[in-house]
Wavefront OBJ file of the C-alpha trace (Angstrom):
o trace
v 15.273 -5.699 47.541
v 12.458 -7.221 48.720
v 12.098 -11.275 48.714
v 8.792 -10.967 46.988
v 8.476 -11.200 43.427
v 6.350 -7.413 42.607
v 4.321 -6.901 40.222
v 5.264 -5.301 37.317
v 3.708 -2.142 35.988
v 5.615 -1.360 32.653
v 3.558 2.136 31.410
v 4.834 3.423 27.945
v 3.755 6.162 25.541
v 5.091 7.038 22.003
v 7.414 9.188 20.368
v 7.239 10.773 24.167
v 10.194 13.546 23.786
v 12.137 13.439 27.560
v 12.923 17.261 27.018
v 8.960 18.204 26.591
v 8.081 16.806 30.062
v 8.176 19.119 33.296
v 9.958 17.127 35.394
v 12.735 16.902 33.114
v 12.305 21.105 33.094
v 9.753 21.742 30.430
v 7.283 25.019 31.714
v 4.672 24.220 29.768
v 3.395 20.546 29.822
v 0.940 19.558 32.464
v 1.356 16.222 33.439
v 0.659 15.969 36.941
v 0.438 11.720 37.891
v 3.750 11.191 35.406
v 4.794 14.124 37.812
v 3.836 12.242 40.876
v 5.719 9.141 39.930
v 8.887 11.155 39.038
v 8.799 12.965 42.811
v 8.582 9.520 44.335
v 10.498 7.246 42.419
v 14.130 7.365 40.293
v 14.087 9.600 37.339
v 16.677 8.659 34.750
v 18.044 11.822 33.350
v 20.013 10.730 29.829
v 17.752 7.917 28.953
v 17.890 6.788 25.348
v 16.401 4.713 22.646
v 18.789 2.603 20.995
v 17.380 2.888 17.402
v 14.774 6.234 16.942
v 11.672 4.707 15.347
v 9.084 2.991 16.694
v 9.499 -1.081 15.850
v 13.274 -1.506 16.008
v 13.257 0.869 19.041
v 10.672 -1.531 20.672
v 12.149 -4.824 19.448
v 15.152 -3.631 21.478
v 13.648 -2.892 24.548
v 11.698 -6.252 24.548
v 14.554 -8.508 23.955
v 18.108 -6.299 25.316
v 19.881 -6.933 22.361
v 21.167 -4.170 19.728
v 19.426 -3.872 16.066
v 22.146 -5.771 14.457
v 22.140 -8.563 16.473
v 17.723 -9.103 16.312
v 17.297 -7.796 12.349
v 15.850 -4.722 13.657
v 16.545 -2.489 10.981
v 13.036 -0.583 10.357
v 8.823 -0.460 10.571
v 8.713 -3.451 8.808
v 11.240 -6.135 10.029
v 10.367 -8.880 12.038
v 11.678 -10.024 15.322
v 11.644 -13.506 14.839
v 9.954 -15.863 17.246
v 12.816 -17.579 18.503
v 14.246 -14.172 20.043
v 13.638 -14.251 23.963
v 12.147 -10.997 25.554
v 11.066 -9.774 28.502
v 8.153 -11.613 28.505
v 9.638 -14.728 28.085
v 11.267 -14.532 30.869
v 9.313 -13.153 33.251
v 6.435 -15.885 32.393
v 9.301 -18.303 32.451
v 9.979 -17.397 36.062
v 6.501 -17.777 36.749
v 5.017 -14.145 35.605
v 1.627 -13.684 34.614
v 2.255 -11.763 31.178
v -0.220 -9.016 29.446
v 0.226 -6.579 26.931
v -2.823 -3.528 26.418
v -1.307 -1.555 23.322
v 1.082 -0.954 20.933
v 3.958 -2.608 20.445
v 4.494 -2.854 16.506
v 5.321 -6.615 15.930
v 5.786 -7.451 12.190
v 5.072 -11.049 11.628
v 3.008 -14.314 12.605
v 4.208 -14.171 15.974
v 2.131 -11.178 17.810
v 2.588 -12.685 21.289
v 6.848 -12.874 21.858
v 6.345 -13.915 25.654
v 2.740 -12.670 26.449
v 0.432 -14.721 27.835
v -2.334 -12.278 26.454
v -2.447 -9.409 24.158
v -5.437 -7.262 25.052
v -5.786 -4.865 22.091
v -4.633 -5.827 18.537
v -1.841 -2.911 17.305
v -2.766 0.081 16.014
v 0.206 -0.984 12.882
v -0.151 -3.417 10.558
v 1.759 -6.592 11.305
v 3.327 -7.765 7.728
v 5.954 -6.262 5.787
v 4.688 -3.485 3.997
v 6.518 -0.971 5.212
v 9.677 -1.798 4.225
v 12.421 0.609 3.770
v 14.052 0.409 0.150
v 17.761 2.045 0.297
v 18.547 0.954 -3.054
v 15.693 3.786 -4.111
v 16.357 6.393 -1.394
v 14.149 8.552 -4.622
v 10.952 6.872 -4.790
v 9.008 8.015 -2.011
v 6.676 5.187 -0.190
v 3.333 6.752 0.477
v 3.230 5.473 4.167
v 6.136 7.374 4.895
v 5.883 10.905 6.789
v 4.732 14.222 5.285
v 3.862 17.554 7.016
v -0.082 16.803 6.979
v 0.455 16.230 10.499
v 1.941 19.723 10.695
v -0.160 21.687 8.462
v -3.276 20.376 9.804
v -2.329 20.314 13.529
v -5.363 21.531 15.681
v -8.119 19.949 18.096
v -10.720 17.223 16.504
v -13.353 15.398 18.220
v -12.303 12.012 17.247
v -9.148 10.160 16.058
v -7.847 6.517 14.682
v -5.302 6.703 17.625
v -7.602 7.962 20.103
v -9.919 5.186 18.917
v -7.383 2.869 20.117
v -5.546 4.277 23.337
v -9.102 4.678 24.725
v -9.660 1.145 24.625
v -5.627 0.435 25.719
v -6.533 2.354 28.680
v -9.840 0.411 29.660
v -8.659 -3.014 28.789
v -5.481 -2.464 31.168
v -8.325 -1.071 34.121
v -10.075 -4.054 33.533
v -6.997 -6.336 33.878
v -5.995 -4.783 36.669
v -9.450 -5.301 38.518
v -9.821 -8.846 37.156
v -6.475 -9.878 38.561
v -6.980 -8.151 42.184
v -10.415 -10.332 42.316
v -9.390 -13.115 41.132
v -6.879 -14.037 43.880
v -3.866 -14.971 41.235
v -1.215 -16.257 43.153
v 1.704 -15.223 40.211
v 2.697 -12.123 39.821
v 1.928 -10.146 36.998
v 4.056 -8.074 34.119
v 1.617 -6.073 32.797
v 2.811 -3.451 29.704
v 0.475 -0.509 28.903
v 1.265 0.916 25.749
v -0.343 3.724 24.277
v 0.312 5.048 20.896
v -0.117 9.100 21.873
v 1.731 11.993 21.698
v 2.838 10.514 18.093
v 1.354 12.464 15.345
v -0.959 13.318 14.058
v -1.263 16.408 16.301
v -4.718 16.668 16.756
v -6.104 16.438 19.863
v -9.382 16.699 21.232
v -10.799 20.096 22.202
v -10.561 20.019 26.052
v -6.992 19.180 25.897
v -6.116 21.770 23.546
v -7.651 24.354 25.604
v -5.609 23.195 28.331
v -2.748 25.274 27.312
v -3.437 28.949 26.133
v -1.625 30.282 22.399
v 0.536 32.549 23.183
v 2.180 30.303 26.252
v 3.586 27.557 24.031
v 7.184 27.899 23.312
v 8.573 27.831 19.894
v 11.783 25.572 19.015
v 14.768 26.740 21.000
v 16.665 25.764 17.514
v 14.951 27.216 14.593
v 15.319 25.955 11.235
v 18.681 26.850 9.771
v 20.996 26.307 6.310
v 24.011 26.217 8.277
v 22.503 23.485 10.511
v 21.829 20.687 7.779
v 24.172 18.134 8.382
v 23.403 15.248 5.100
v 21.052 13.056 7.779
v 18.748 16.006 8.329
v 18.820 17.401 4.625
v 17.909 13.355 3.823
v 15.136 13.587 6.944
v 13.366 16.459 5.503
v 13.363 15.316 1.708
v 11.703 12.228 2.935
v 8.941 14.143 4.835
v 8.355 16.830 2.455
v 9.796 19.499 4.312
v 11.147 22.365 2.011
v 11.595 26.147 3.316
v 8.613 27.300 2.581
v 5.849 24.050 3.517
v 5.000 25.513 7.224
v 4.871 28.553 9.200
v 5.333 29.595 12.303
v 1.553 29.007 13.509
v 1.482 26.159 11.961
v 4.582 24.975 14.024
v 3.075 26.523 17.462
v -0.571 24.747 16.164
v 1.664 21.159 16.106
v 3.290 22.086 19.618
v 0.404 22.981 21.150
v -1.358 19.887 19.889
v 1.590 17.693 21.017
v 1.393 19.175 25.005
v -2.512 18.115 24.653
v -1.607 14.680 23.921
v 0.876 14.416 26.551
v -1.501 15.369 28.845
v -4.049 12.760 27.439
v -1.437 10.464 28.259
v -1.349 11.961 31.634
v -4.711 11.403 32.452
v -5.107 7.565 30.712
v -2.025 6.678 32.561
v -3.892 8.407 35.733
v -7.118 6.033 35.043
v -4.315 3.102 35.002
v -2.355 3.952 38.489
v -6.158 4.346 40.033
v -6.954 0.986 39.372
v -4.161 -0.230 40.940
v -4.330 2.030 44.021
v -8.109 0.765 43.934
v -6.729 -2.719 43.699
v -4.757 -2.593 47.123
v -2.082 -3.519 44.704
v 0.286 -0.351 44.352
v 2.797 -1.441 47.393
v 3.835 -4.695 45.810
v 3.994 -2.855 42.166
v 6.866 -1.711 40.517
v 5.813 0.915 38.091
v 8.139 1.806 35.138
v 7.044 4.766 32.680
v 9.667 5.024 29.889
v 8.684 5.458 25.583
v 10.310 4.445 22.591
v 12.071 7.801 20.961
v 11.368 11.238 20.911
v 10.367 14.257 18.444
v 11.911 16.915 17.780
v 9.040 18.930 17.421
v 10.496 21.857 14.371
v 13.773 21.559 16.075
v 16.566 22.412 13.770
v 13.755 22.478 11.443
v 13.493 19.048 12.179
v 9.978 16.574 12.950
v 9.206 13.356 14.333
v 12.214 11.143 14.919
v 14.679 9.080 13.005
v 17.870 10.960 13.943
v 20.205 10.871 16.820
v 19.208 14.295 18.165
v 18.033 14.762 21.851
v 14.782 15.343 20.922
v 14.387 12.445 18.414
v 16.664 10.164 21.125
v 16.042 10.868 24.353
v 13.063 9.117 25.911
v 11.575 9.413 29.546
v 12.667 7.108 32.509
v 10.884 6.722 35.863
v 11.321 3.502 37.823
v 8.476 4.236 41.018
v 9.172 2.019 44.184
v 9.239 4.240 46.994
v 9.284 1.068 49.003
v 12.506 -0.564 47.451
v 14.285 2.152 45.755
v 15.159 5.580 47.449
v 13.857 8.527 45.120
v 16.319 10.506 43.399
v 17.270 11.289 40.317
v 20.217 9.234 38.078
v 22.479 11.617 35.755
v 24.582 8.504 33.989
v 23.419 7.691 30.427
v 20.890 4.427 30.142
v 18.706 3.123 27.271
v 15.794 1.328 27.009
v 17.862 -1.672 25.832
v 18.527 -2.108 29.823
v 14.902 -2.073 30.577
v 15.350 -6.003 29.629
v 17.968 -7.265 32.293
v 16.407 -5.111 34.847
v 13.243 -6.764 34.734
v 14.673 -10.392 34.803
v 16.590 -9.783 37.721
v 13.547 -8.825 39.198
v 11.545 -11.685 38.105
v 14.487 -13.409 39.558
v 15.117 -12.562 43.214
v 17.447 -9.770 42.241
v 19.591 -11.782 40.292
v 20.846 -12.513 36.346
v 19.090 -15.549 35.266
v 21.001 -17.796 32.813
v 20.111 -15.495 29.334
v 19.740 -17.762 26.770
v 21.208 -15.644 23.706
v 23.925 -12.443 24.478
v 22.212 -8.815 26.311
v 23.528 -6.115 24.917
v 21.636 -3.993 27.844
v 23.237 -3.809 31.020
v 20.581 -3.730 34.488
v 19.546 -0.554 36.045
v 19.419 -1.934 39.231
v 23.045 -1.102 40.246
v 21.629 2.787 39.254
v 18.322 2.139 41.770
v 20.128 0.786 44.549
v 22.752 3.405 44.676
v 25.787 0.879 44.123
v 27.302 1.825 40.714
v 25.945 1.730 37.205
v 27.079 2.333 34.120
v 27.447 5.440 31.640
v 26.872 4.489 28.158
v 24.250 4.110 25.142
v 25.081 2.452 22.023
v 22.959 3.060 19.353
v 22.256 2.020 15.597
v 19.501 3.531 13.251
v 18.885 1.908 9.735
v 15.465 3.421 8.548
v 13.921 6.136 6.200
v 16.094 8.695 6.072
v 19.320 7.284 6.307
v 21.241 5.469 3.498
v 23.774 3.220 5.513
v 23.759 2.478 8.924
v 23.446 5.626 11.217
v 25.899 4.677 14.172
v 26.180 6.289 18.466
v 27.733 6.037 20.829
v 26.990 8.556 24.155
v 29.538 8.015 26.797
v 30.308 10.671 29.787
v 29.623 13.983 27.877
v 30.448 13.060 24.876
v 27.934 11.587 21.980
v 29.621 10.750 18.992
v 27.385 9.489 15.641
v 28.945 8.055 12.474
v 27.729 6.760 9.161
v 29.946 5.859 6.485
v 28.631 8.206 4.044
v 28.361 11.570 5.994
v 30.940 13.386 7.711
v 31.372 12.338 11.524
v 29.782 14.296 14.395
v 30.886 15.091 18.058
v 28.989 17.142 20.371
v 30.019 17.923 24.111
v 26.468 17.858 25.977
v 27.590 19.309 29.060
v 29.034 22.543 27.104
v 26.894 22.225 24.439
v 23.396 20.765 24.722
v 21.397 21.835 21.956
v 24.320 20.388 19.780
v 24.952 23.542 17.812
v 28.911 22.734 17.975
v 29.704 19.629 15.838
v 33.598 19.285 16.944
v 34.547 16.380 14.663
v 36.805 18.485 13.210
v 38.095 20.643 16.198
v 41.910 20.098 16.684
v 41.813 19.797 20.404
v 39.234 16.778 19.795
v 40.843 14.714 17.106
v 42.335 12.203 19.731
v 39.062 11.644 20.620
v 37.260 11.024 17.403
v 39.685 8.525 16.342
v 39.362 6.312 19.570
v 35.365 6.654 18.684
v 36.180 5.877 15.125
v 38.650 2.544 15.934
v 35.807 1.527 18.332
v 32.970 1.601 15.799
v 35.430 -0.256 13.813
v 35.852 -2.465 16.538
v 31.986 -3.241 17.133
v 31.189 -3.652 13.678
v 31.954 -4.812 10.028
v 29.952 -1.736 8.782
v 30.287 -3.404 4.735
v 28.584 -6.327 6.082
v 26.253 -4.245 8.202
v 24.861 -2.588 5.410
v 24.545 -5.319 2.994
v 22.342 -7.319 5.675
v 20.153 -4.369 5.631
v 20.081 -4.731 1.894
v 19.215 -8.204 2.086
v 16.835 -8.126 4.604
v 14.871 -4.864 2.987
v 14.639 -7.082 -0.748
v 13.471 -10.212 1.410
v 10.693 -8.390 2.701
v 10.000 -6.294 -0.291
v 8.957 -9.497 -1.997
v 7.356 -11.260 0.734
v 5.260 -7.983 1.292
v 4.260 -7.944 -2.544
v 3.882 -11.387 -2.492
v 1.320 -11.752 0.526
v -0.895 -8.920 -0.830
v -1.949 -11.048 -3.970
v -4.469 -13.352 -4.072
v -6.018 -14.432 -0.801
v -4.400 -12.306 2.044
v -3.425 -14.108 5.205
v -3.290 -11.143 7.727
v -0.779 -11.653 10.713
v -2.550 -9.050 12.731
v -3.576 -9.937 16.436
v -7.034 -10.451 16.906
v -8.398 -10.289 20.683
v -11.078 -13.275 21.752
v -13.445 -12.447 24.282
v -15.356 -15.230 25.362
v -18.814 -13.744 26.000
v -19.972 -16.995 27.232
v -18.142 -16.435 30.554
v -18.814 -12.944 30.562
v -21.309 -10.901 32.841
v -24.619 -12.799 33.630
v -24.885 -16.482 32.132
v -26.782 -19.198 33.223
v -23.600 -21.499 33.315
v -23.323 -19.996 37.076
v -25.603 -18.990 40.039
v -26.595 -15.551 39.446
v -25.426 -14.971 43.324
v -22.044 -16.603 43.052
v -21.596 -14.186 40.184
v -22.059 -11.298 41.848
v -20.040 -11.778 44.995
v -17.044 -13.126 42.645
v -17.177 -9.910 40.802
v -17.869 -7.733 43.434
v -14.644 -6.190 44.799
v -13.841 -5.980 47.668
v -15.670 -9.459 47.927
v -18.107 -8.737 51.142
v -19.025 -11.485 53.168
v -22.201 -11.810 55.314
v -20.879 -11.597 58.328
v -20.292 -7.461 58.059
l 1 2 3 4 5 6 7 8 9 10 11 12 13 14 15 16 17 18 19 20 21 22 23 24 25 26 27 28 29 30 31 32 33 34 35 36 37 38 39 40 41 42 43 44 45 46 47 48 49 50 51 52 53 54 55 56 57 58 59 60 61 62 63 64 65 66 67 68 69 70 71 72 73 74 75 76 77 78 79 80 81 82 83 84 85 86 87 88 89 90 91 92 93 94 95 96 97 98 99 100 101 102 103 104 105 106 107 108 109 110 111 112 113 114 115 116 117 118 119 120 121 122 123 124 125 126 127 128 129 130 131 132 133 134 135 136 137 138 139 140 141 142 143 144 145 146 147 148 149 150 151 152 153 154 155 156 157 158 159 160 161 162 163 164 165 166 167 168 169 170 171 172 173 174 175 176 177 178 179 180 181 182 183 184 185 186 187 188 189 190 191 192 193 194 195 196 197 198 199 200 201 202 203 204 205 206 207 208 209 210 211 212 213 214 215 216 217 218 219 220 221 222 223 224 225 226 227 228 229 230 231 232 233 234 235 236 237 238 239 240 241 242 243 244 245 246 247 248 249 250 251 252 253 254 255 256 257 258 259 260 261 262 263 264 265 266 267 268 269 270 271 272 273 274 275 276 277 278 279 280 281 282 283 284 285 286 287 288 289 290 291 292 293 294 295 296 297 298 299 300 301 302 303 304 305 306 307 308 309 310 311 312 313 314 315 316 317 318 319 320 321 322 323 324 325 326 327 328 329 330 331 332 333 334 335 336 337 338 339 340 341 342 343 344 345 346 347 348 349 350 351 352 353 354 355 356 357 358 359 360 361 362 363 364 365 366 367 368 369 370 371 372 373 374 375 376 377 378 379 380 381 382 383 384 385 386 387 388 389 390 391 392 393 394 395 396 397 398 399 400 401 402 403 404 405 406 407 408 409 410 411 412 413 414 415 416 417 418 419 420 421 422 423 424 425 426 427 428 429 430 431 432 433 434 435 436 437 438 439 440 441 442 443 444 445 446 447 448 449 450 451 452 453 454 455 456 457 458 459 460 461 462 463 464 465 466 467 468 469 470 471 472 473 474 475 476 477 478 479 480 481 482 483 484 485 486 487 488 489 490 491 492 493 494 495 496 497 498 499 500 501 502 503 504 505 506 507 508 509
C-alpha cells in the first residue's frame, strides 16, 4: 500500500440488489461505468448488509458495530452522537469529510463525523417512524404497500429524482472545488443516492432502455409452500394478498427497477468524470457498495426486510488498480467491514486505537491477497418481524433464527435460491445446534427483545410528543453562502476568474 493517504471515493446507491447487476451475472441491466469499476478493481462476491433496511443497515456501515450494540433497531432509531464512525475517524486522522445524499440519520445530530453535509436527506430525521411490536395489527401509514407495484411505469418527474439529481451535482461540484482549491488533506467523500428504491417509476428514456418482453420474471415465483412466518408477516405488512398484482404489473416494477439502476449508472458516471477531470482518479480509492437489496416479486416477496439474497446481498467493488490487483473475492463480507477498512487507510495501513469495540473486521487482508475472513453476522428488528430476526452466513452455510419461527438452514453452494430449508434434515442437525448454542452464545435474546421494546415506546412518545405545539425539526439544512459565491465585489473580478478557472492558466502559455 501506498505511503500516501488516497482519497476516498465512497459511491453508494439504495436498496441496490447484488444479484440484479451484470457483473454479478444479471443479462439484463445495463450499467456500463459500475461495469468498468468491477473489471478493474476487486469485486466482492457474498457481500451483505448486516440489518436489511435502510437506517440500521447504514448506521452499521458508518460506525462497524452490530445493531445491538448502536440501538439500531429500525427507520426511526437514532445513532446517538457519541457513536464514532467512519467519519470520525478519517477527519480525526486528518480527512477532509463530505457527505452528498442519503444517509437516514434520526436525530439532532445530522453530521456523525462530516465536516459538511451537502444535501439535506431525502427522510425525515425524528422519530416518526417508529416500529410498534406490541401492535404488529395496526398498520402505520408510512409503512410499504404495493402502490409502488401497481403503479410501476415511466414519469417525467419524481421526489427521489428531485433529490439524487442534486446529490449528483453537489458531489461534481465538490469534486471540482477541491481539485482547485489546492487542499492539502485528503478527502472522504460519500455519494449517496437514494435510487433504485421504489417507487418504480422512472423517467421515460430509461425505461425505454430495456425492451418488454426482455425483462426476466422472478426465478422464484410466488408460492404457498414457500411462506415461512417472516414472509407471511412481510406481505401482511405491505398489503400483499394473492390476488393484489399481476404478472405485468410485476414485469412493469422490474422493468422500472433496471431503469433506475441505470440512472444510477449514469449519475455515478457524471461523479467518476469529475474526478478523472480533476487529475484526481490515481490517488482515489473508489468504493461502490449499497445498503440491502430487493427482492423484486421473489418468492412473492418485495423490497427488503428479510434475510433473503435478494433483500441481503448488496454490491461490493473496491477500484484501485494502482494498489489492489483486480480480481474477484468469493469469502462472505458485510458492509459492517466497510468501517475498519477505511481507518486503516486513513491510517497508513494500519488499526488505529478504536475507541468503542468493531464488530466489522477490514477487507484489506481480502484486497491484498493475504487472508480474510468468511463470515456475516446479521440482526434485523423492523416491520415485519416480531422479535429479533437473527444470521449468521459462514462458508456455505446461512443459518437465520428468531425465537418465534421455526429455524432455517440453507446450503448456498447446493442450493442458492434457498428453496431447501434443512433445519430439519437429519444429516444437518449437528449443525443447527452448534448455530443454535452460538446465537445463544452472542446474545441474551429475552433481553434483546425487551430493549427493542423499550427503545420503540421511548420513541413512540418522543415522536408524539415533538409533533405538538411548536415543532423543532432535526432535519439538515444546507448553507450556501452566496456572498462568496460567483462574482462579488469582495474580490477582483480577475482574481476570481483565474481561481475558478481549472486548470488555473498562467500567462506565460
Amino acid at each position: 500500500m501506498s505511503n500516501k493517504k488516497p482519497n476516498i471515493l465512497f459511491l453508494m446507491a439504495d436498496q441496490m440488489a447484488a444479484p440484479s447487476l451484470s457483473f454479478y451475472g444479471h443479462e439484463v441491466t445495463k450499467t456500463p461505468n459500475l461495469s468498468r469499476l468491477a473489471e478493474e478493481g476487486v469485486v466482492f462476491d457474498s457481500a451483505y448488509c448486516n440489518s436489511p433496511l435502510c437506517a440500521p443497515s447504514r448506521f452499521v456501515l458508518m460506525a462497524g458495530q452490530l445493531p445491538s450494540r448502536i440501538g439500531a433497531f429500525d427507520n426511526a432509531s437514532e445513532l446517538a452522537a457519541e457513536t464514532p464512525t467512519f467519519a470520525h475517524y478519517l477527519r480525526d486522522a486528518g480527512y477532509q469529510t463530505a457527505l452528498s445524499g442519503k444517509m437516514h440519520f434520526c436525530g439532532p445530530d445530522q453530521l456523525h463525523g462530516f465536516e459538511e453535509r451537502l444535501t439535506s436527506d431525502i427522510y425525515p430525521a425524528d422519530f416518526g417512524w417508529f416500529v410498534d411490536w406490541e401492535n404488529f395489527e395496526e398498520r402505520p401509514s408510512y409503512y410499504h404497500n404495493m402502490s409502488s407495484v401497481t403503479q410501476a411505469g415511466p414519469c417525467v418527474r419524481s421526489n427521489q429524482l428531485d433529490f439524487d439529481d442534486e446529490v449528483t451535482f453537489r458531489a461534481q461540484r465538490f469534486i471540482y472545488d477541491y481539485a482547485r482549491s489546492d487542499q492539502e488533506r485528503p478527502f472522504c467523500l460519500t455519494v449517496s443516492l437514494t435510487h433504485p428504491h421504489d417507487p418504480y417509476t422512472i423517467p421515460q428514456e430509461y425505461w425505454d432502455r430495456y425492451d418488454h418482453d426482455e425483462i426476466d420474471m422472478p426465478k422464484v415465483p410466488y408460492s404457498r409452500d414457500l411462506m415461512d412466518p417472516h414472509s407471511k408477516r412481510l406481505r401482511q405488512v405491505y398489503q400483499c394478498d394473492e390476488d393484489t398484482i399481476n404478472d405485468e404489473q410485476i414485469r412493469n416494477a422490474r422493468r422500472a427497477y433496471y431503469g433506475a439502476i441505470s440512472y444510477v449508472d449514469d449519475q455515478l458516471g457524471k461523479v467518476l468524470t469529475a474526478l478523472k477531470e480533476s487529475g484526481l482518479e490515481e490517488d482515489t480509492i473508489i468504493v461502490f457498495s449499497g445498503d440491502h437489496g430487493d427482492m423484486l416479486g421473489e418468492r412473492g416477496l418485495w423490497y427488503k426486510m428479510s434475510w433473503f439474497e435478494g433483500s441481503a446481498r448488496v454490491p461490493m467493488i473496491v477500484h484501485a488498480p494502482g494498489r489492489f490487483t483486480p480480481g474477484r473475492v468469493k469469502q462472505s463480507v458485510s458492509t459492517m467491514d466497510l468501517l475498519p477498512t477505511f481507518a486503516e487507510w486513513g491510517n497508513d495501513g494500519q488499526a488505529p486505537d478504536y475507541a468503542v469495540p468493531i464488530d466489522g473486521r477490514s477487507l484489506n487482508p481480502h484486497l491484498t491477497g493475504t487472508g480474510g475472513h468468511d463470515e456475516v453476522i446479521g440482526q434485523y428488528c423492523g416491520e415485519g418481524a416480531i422479535a429479533p430476526l437473527l444470521m449468521i452466513r459462514r462458508g456455505r452455510y446461512k443459518f437465520v433464527h428468531t425465537s418465534p419461527d421455526p429455524d432455517q438452514l440453507f446450503d448456498l453452494e447446493a442450493d442458492p435460491q434457498e428453496l431447501t430449508n434443512l433445519a430439519e434434515d437429519p444429516e444437518h442437525q449437528d449443525r443447527c445446534k452448534q448455530f443454535r448454542e452460538e446465537i445463544a452464545s452472542r446474545w441474551d435474546l429475552e433481553q434483546l427483545h425487551q430493549d427493542v421494546l423499550d427503545s420503540q415506546r421511548r420513541r413512540k412518545l418522543v415522536a408524539r410528543a415533538n409533533m405538538k405545539g411548536k415543532v423543532t425539526p432535526w432535519d439538515h439544512q444546507p448553507f450556501f453562502d452566496a456572498s462568496v459565491q460567483y462574482m462579488r465585489n469582495t474580490i477582483d473580478l480577475d482574481d476570481l476568474e483565474a481561481r475558478s478557472r481549472f486548470p488555473h492558466v498562467t500567462d506565460e502559455r
